[in-house]
C-alpha positions as CSV (number, residue, x, y, z in Angstrom):
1,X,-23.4,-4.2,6.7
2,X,-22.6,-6.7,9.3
3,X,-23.2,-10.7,9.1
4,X,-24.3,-13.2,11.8
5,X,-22.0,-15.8,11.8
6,X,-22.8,-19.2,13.6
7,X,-19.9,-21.4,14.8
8,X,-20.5,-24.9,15.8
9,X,-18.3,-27.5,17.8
10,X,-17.9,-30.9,16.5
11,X,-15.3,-33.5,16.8
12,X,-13.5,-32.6,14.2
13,X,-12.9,-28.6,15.1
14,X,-15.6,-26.3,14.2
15,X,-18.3,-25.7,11.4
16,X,-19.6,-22.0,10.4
17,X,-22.2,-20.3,8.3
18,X,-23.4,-16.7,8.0
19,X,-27.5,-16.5,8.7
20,X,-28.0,-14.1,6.4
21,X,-25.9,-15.3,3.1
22,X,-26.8,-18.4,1.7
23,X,-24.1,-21.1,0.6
24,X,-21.4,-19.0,3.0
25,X,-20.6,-21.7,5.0
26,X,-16.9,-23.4,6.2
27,X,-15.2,-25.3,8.5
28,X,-11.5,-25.0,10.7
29,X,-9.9,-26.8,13.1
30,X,-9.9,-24.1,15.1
31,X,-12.3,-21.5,16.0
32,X,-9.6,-18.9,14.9
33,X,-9.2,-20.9,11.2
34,X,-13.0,-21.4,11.1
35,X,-13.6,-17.8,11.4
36,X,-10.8,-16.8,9.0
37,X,-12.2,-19.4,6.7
38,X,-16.2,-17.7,6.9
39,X,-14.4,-14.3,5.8
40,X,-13.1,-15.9,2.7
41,X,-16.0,-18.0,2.3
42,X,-18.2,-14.5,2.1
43,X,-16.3,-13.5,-0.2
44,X,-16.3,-15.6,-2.4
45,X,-19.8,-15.8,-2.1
46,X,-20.6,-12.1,-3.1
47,X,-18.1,-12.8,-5.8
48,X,-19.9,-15.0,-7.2
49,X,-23.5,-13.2,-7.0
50,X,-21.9,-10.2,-8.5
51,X,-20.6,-12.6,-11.5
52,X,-24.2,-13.6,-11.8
53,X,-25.7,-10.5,-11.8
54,X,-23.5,-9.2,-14.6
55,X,-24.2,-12.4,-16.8
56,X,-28.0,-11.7,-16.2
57,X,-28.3,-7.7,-17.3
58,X,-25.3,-8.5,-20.0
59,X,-26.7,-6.3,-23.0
60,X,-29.6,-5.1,-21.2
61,X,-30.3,-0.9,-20.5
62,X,-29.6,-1.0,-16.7
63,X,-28.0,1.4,-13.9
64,X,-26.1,0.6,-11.4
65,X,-25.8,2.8,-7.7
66,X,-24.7,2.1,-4.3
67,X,-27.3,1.3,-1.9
68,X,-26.2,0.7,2.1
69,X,-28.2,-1.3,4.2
70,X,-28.8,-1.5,8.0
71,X,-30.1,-4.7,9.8
């Protein structure tokens, strides 16, 4: 799966978000540390929706497979 990531100049260095995944956004002082900080920042993001997940189907009958996506 591939993202869209935006990157922004401001006065203070850059600001970044990925279109397609809320709440993955980030900031750097470069555009080199901006984009290293959107990689983490999608991470951590899919981290946490897969912590969510399990906390909503905790004790439920559910299965689980791998499903791949193309934009």
């Amino acid at each position: 799966m591939e993202f869209t990531a935006v990157f922004e100049k401001v006065p203070e260095g850059y600001i970044a978000f990925v279109e397609e995944l809320p709440g993955a956004n980030t900031q750097g002082t470069t555009l080199a540390e901006a984009r290293e900080n959107l990689h983490e920042a999608i991470e951590l993001v899919l981290e946490a929706n897969r912590a969510l997940a399990e906390e909503s189907i905790q004790g439920r009958q559910v299965f689980k497979e791998r499903l791949v996506a193309a934009a």
